[in-house]
ChimeraX commands (.cxc) that place a marker at each C-alpha (Angstrom):
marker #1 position 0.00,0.00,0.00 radius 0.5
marker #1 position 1.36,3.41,-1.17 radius 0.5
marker #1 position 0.78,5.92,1.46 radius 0.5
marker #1 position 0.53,9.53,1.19 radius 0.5
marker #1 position 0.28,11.96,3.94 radius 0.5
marker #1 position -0.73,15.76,4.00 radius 0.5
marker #1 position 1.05,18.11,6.33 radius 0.5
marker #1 position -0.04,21.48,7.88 radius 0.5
marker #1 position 0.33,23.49,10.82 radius 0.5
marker #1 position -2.28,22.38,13.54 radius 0.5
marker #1 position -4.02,19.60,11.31 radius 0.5
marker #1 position -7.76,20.99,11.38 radius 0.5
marker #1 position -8.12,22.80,8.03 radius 0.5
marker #1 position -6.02,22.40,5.07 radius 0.5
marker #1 position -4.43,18.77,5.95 radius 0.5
marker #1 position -7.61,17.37,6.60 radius 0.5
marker #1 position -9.79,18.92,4.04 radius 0.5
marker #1 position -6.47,17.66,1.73 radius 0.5
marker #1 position -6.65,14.02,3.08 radius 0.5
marker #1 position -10.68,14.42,2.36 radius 0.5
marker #1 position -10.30,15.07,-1.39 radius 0.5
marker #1 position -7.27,12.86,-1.99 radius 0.5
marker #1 position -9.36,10.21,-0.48 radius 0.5
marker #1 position -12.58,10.93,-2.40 radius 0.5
marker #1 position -10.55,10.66,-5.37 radius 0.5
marker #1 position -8.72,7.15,-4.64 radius 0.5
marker #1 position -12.56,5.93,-3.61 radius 0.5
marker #1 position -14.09,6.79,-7.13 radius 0.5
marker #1 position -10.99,5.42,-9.38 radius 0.5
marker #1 position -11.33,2.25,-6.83 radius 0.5
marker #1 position -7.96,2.46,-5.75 radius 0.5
marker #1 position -8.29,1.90,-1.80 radius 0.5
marker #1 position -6.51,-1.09,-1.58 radius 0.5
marker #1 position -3.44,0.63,-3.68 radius 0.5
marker #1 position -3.35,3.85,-2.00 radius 0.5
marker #1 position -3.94,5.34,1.62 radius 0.5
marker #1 position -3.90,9.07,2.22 radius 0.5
marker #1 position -3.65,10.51,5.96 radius 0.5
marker #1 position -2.72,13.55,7.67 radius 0.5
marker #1 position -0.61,15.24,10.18 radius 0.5
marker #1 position 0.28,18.51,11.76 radius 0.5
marker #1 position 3.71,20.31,12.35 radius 0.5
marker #1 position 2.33,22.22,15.41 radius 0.5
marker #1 position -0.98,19.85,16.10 radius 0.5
marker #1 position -2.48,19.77,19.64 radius 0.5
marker #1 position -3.26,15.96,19.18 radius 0.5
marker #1 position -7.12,15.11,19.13 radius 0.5
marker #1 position -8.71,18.40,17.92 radius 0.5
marker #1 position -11.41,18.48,16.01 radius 0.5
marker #1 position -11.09,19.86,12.42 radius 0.5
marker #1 position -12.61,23.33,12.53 radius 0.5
marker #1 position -15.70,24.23,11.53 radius 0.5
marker #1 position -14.79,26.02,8.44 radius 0.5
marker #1 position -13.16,23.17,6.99 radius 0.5
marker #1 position -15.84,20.77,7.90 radius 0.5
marker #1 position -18.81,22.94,6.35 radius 0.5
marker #1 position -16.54,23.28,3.16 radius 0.5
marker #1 position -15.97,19.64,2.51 radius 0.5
marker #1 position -20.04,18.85,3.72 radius 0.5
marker #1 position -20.76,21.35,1.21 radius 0.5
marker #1 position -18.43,19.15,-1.59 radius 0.5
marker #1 position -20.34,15.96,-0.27 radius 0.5
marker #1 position -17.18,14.82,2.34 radius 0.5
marker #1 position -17.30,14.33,6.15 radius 0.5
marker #1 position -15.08,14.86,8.23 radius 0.5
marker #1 position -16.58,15.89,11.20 radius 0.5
marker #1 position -14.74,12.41,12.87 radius 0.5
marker #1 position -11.40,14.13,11.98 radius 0.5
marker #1 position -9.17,14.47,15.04 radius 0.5
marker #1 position -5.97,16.09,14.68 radius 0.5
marker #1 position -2.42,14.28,14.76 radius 0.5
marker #1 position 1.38,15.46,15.68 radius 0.5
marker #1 position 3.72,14.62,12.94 radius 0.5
marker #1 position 6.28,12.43,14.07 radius 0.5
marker #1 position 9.28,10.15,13.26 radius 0.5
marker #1 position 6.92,6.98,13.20 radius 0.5
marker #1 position 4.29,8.88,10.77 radius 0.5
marker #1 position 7.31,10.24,8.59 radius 0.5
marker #1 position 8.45,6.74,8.90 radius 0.5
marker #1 position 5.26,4.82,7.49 radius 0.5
marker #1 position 5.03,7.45,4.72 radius 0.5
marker #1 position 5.53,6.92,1.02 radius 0.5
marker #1 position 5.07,10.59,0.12 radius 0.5
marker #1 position 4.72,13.70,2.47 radius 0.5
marker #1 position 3.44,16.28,0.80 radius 0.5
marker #1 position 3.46,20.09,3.02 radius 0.5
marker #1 position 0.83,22.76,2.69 radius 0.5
marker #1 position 3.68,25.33,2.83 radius 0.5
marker #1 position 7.16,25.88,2.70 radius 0.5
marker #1 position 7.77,26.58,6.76 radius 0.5
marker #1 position 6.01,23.06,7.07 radius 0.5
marker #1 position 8.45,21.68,4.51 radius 0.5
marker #1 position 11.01,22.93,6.59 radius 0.5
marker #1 position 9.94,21.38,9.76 radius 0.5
marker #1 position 8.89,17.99,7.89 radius 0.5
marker #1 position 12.61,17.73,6.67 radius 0.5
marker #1 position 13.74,18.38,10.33 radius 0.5
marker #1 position 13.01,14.56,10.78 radius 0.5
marker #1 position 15.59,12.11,9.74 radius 0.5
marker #1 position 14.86,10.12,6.90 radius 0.5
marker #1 position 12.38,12.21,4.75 radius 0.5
marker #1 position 14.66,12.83,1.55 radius 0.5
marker #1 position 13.54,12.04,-1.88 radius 0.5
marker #1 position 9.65,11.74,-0.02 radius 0.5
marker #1 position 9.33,15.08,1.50 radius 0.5
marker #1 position 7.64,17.92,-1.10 radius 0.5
marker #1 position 5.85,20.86,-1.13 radius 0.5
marker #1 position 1.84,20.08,-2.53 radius 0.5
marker #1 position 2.27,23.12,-5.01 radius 0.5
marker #1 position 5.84,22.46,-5.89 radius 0.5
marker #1 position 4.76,18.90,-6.57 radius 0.5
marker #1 position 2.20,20.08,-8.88 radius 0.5
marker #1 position 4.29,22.28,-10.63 radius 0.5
marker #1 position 3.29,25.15,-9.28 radius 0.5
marker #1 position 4.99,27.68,-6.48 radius 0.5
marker #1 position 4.16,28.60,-3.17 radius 0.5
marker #1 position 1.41,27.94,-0.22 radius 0.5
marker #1 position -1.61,26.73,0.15 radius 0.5
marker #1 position -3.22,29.91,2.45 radius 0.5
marker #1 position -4.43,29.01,6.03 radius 0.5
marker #1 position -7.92,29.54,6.21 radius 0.5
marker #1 position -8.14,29.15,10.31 radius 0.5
marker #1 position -10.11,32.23,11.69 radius 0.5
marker #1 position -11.35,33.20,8.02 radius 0.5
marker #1 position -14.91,33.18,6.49 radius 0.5
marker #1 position -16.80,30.77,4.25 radius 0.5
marker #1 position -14.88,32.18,1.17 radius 0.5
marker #1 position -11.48,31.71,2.57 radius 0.5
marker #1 position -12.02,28.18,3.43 radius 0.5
marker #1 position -13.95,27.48,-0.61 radius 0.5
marker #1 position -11.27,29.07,-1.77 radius 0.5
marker #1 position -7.94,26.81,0.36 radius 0.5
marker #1 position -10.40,23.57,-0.78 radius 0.5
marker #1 position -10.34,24.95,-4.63 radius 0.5
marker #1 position -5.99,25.22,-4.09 radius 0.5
marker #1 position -6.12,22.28,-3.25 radius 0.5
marker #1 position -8.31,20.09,-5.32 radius 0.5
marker #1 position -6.22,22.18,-8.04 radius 0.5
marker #1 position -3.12,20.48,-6.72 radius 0.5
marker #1 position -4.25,17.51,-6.32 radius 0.5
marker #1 position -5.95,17.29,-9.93 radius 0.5
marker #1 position -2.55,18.18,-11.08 radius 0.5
marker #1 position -0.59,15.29,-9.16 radius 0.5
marker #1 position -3.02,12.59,-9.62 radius 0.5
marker #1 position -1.42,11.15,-12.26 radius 0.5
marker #1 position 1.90,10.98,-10.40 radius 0.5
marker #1 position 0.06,9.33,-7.66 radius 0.5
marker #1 position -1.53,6.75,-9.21 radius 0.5
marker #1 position 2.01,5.90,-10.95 radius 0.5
marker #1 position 4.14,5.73,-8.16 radius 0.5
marker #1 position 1.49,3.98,-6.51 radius 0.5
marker #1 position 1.42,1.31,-9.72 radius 0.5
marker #1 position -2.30,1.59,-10.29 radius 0.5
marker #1 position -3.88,1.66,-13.85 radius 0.5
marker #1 position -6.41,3.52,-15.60 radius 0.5
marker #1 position -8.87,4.65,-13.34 radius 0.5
marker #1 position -12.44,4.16,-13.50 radius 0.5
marker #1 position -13.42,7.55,-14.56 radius 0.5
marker #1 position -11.16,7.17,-17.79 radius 0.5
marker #1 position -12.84,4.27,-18.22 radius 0.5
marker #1 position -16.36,5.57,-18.64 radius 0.5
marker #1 position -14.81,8.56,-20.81 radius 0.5
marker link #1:1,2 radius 0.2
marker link #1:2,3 radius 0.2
marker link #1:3,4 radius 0.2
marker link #1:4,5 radius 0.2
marker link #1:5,6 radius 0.2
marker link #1:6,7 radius 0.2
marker link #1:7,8 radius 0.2
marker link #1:8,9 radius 0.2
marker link #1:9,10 radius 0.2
marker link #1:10,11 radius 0.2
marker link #1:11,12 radius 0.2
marker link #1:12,13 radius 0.2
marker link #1:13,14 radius 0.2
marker link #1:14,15 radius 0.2
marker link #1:15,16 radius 0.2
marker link #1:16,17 radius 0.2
marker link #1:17,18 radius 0.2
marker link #1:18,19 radius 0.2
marker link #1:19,20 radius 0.2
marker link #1:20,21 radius 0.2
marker link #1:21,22 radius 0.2
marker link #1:22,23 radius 0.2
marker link #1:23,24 radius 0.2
marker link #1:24,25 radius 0.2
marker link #1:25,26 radius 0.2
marker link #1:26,27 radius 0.2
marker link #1:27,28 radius 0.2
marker link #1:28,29 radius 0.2
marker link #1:29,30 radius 0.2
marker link #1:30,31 radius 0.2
marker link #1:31,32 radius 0.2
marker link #1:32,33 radius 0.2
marker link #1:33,34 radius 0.2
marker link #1:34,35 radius 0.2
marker link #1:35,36 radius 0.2
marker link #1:36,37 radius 0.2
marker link #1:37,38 radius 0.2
marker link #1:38,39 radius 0.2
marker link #1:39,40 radius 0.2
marker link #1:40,41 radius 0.2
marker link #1:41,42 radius 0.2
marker link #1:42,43 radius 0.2
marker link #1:43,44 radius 0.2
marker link #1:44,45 radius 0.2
marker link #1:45,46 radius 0.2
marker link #1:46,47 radius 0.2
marker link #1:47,48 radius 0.2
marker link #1:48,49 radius 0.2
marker link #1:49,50 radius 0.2
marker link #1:50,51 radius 0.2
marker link #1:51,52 radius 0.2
marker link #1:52,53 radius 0.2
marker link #1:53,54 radius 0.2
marker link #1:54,55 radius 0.2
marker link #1:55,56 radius 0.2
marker link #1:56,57 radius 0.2
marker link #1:57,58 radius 0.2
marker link #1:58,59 radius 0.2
marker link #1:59,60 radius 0.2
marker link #1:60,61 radius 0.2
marker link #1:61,62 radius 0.2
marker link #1:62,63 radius 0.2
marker link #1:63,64 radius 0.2
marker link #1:64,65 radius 0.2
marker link #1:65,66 radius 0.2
marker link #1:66,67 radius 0.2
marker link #1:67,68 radius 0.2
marker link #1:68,69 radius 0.2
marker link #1:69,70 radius 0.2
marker link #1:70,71 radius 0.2
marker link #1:71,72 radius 0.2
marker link #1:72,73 radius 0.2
marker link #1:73,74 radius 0.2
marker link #1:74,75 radius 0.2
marker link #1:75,76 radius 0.2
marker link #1:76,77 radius 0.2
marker link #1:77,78 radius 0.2
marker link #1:78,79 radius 0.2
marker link #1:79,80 radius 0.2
marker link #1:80,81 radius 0.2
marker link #1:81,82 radius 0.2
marker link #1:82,83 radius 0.2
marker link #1:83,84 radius 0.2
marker link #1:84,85 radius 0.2
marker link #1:85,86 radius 0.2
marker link #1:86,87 radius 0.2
marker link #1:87,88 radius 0.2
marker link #1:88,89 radius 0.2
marker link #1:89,90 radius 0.2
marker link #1:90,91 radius 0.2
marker link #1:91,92 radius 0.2
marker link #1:92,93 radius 0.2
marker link #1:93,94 radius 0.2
marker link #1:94,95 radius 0.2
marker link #1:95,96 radius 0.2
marker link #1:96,97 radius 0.2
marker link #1:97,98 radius 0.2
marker link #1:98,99 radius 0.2
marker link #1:99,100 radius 0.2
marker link #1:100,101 radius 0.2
marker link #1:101,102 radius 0.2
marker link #1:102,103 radius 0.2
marker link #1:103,104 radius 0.2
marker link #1:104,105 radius 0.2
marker link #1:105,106 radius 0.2
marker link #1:106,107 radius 0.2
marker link #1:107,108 radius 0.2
marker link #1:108,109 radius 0.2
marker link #1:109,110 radius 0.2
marker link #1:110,111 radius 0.2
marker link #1:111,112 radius 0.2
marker link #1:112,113 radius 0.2
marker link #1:113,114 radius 0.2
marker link #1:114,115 radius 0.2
marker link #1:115,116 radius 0.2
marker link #1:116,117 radius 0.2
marker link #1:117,118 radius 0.2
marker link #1:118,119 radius 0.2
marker link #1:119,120 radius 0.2
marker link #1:120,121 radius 0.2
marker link #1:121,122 radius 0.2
marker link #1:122,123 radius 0.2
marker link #1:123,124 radius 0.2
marker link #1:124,125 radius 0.2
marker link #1:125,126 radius 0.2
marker link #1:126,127 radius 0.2
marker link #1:127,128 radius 0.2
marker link #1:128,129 radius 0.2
marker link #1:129,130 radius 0.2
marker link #1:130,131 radius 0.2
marker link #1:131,132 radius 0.2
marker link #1:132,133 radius 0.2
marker link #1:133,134 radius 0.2
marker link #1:134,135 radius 0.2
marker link #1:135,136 radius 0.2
marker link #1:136,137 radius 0.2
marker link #1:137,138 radius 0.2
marker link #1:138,139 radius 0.2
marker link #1:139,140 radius 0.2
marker link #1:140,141 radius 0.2
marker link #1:141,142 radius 0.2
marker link #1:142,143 radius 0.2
marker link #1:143,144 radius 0.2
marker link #1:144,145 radius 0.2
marker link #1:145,146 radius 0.2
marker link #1:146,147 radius 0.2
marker link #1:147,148 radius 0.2
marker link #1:148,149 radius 0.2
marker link #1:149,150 radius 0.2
marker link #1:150,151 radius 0.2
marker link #1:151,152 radius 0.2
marker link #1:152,153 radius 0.2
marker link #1:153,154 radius 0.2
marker link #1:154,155 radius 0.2
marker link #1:155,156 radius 0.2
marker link #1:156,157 radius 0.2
marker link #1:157,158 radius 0.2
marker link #1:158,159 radius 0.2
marker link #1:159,160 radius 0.2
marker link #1:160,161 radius 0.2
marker link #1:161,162 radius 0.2
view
C-alpha cells in the first residue's frame, strides 16, 4: 500500500480537508486497496477536532469529516510514509527536520508544478475556506497522475467511462 500523507500546521483545516479530497478521489478510481492518504500537523495539539470552516466546506463538496481528530507529525508517521506532501514551505522545513524524509518530503504546489502555499484559512470566512479547498483540489488534480504511478495503479475508473 502506497501511502501519502498531508502536512499542515495544527491539522484541522487544510491537511484534513487535503486528506478528504485525496481520499474521495482514490474511492471513485477504486484504488483503496493501492493507496492510503492521511494527515498530520507540524504544530498539532493531538485530538482536535477539524474546525468548523473546513468541515462545512468539505459537507458542502459531499465529504465528512466531522470524525477528523488532529495528529502530531512524528518520526513513526514520517516513517510509514511513502510521500509527504506540506501545505507550505515553513512546514516543509519542519517535515525535513526529521531524519529520513529525503527524496519523499515535497511541497503540494511544488509537486504540482506550481509555487508557493496553500493559504491558512483558520479564523477566516466561508470564502477563505472554498477558496484553500479549490488550491487544493487544483493540486491535487494536477498530481493525480503521479500518484496513481508511483502507486502502480492503472487507468482509473473515470477514464474508463470517458
Amino acid at each position: 500500500m502506497y501511502t501519502i500523507c498531508f502536512v499542515c500546521t495544527g491539522n484541522t483545516c487544510r491537511s484534513p480537508m487535503a486528506e478528504a479530497l485525496l481520499a474521495a478521489r482514490i474511492r471513485s478510481a477504486d484504488l483503496s486497496g493501492a493507496v492510503a492518504v492521511r494527515s498530520a500537523g507540524v504544530a498539532a495539539w493531538p485530538g482536535d477536532p477539524a474546525s468548523s470552516g473546513a468541515v462545512r466546506e468539505m459537507q458542502r463538496r459531499g465529504l465528512d469529516i466531522s470524525a477528523h481528530r488532529s495528529r502530531k507529525l512524528t518520526q513513526y508517521e514520517i516513517d510509514s510514509t511513502d510521500l509527504l506532501l506540506a501545505l507550505e514551505p515553513g512546514h516543509l522545513s519542519k517535515v525535513q527536520g526529521f531524519a529520513a524524509t529525503e527524496g519523499k518530503a515535497y511541497l503540494l504546489s511544488e509537486f504540482a508544478g506550481g509555487a508557493g502555499g496553500v493559504p491558512d484559512p483558520y479564523g477566516g470566512d466561508e470564502q477563505d475556506y472554498a477558496d484553500c479547498a479549490n488550491k487544493i483540489e487544483q493540486y491535487i488534480a494536477a498530481v493525480w497522475e503521479k500518484i496513481r504511478r508511483v502507486a502502480g495503479a492503472g487507468e482509473d475508473k473515470t477514464e474508463r467511462e470517458n
